[in-house]
C-alpha positions in Angstrom: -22.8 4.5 5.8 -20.3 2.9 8.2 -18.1 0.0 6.1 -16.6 -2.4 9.2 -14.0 -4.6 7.9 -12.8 -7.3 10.3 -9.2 -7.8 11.7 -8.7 -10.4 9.2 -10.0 -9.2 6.1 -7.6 -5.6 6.6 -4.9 -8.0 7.8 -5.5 -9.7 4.2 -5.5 -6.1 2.7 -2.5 -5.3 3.9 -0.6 -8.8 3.5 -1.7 -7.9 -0.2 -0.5 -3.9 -0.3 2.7 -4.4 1.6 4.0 -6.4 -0.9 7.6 -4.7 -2.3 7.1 -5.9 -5.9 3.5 -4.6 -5.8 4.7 -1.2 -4.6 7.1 -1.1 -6.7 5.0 -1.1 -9.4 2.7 0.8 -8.8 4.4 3.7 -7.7 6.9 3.5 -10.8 3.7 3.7 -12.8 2.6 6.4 -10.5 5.9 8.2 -10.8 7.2 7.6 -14.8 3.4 6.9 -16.6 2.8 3.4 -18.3 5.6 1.0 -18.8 5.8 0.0 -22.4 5.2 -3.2 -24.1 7.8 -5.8 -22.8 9.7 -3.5 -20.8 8.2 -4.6 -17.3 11.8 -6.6 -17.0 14.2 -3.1 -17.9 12.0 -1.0 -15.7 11.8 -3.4 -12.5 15.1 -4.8 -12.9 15.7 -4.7 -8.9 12.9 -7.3 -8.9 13.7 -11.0 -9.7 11.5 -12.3 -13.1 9.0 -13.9 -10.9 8.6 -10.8 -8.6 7.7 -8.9 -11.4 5.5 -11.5 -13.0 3.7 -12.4 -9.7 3.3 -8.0 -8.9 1.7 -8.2 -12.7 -0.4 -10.3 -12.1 -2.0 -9.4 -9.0 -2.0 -6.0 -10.0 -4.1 -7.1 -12.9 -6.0 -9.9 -11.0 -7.2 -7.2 -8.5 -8.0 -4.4 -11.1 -4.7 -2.0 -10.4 -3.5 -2.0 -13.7 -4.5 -2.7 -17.3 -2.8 -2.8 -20.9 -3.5 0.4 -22.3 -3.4 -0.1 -26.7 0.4 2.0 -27.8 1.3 2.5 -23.9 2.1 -0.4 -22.1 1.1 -1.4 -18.6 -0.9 1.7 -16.8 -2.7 2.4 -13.4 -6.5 2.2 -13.1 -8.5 4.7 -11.1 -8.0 2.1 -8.4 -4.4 1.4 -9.2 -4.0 5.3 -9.3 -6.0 5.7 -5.9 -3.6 3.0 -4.2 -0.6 5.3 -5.5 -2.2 8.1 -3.9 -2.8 6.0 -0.1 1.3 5.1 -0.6 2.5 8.6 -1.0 0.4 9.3 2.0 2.0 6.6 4.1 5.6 7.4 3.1 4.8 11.3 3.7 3.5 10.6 7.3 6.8 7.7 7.7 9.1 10.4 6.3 7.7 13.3 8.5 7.6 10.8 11.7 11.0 9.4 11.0 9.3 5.8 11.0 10.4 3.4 11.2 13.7 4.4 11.3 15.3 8.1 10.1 16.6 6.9 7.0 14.2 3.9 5.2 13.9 2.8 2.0 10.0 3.8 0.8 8.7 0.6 0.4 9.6 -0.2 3.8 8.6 3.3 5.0 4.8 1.9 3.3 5.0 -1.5 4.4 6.2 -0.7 8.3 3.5 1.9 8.0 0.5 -0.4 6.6 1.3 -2.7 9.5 1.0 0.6 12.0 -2.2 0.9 10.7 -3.1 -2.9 10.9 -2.4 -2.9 14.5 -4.4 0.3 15.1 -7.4 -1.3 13.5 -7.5 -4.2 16.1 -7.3 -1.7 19.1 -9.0 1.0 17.5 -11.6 1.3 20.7 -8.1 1.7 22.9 -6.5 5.2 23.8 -5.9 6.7 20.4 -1.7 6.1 20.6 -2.0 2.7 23.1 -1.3 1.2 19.8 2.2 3.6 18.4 5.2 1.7 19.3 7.4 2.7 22.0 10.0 5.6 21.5 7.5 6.5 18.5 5.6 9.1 17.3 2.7 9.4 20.2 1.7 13.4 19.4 -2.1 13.8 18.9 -0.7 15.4 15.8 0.9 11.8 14.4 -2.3 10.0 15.9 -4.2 12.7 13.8 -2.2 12.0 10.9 -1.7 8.5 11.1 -5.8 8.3 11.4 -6.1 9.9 8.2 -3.5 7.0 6.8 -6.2 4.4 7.7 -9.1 6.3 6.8 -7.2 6.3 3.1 -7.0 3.1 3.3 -10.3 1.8 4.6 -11.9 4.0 1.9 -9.8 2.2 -0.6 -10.8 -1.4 0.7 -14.6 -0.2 0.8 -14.3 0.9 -2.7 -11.9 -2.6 -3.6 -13.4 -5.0 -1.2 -12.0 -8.2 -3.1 -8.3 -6.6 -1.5 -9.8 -7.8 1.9 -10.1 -11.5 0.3 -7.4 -14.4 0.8 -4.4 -12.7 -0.8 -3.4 -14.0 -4.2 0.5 -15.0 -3.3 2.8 -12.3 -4.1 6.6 -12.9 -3.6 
């Protein structure tokens, strides 16, 4: 079974996943295990108190993290799948020097989410029509890059309120 998602709805997607507070964390999550009881503030402390309250609370509005009893705030399996399509993007930004040799990784995600945005509006076009100029255009990156997107299409067919609106996250 084919899912199609519309240039909206993985625009929505990615207004949602690109978010720096959300990335944030997640992948501190990802990388460190829960964040304990009241501690969201020490751990994020590059984020402003609203950041952090508004990346909460989407994170928890869309089913990404939950309040595990002794251990704080922790990653569902979506929560821990999302973690999984970020590494992904950073590896392939990293390894394609994108957008620019030296990025900091949410940027590396959220320049890379947009990539893959764009691709899904031209997707019938020749396979790199659609990588920026002076950018990676092997078959290799295309290859690779493709695999990005399929990540995260699987992730928005197995979380398909992602492809919703996006709840505001600053």
């Amino acid at each position: 079974m084919t899912i199609r998602f519309t240039p909206t709805e993985v625009r929505n997607a990615v207004e949602l996943l690109a978010s720096h507070p959300l990335i944030r964390l997640v992948t501190e999550i990802d990388d460190n295990g829960a964040i304990p009881p009241r501690r969201v503030a020490n751990t994020l402390s590059d984020l402003s108190r609203h950041q952090q309250r508004s990346a909460t609370d989407a994170a928890r509005a869309y089913g990404l993290v939950r309040t595990a009893p002794g251990t704080g705030l922790d990653l569902t399996e979506p929560g821990s799948e999302l973690a999984d399509l970020y590494d992904a993007a950073a590896r392939w930004a990293r390894r394609h020097a994108y957008p620019r040799p030296v990025c900091e990784f949410s940027s590396r995600i959220r320049h890379v989410l947009d990539l893959v945005n764009q691709s899904s509006v031209v997707q019938d076009a020749e396979a790199s029509s659609w990588l920026p100029a002076a950018r990676p255009s092997s078959t290799e990156a295309v290859a690779e890059l493709s695999r990005v997107r399929a990540l995260l299409f699987q992730w928005l067919a197995d979380n398909p309120r992602a492809t919703q609106a996006p709840e505001p996250v600053a």
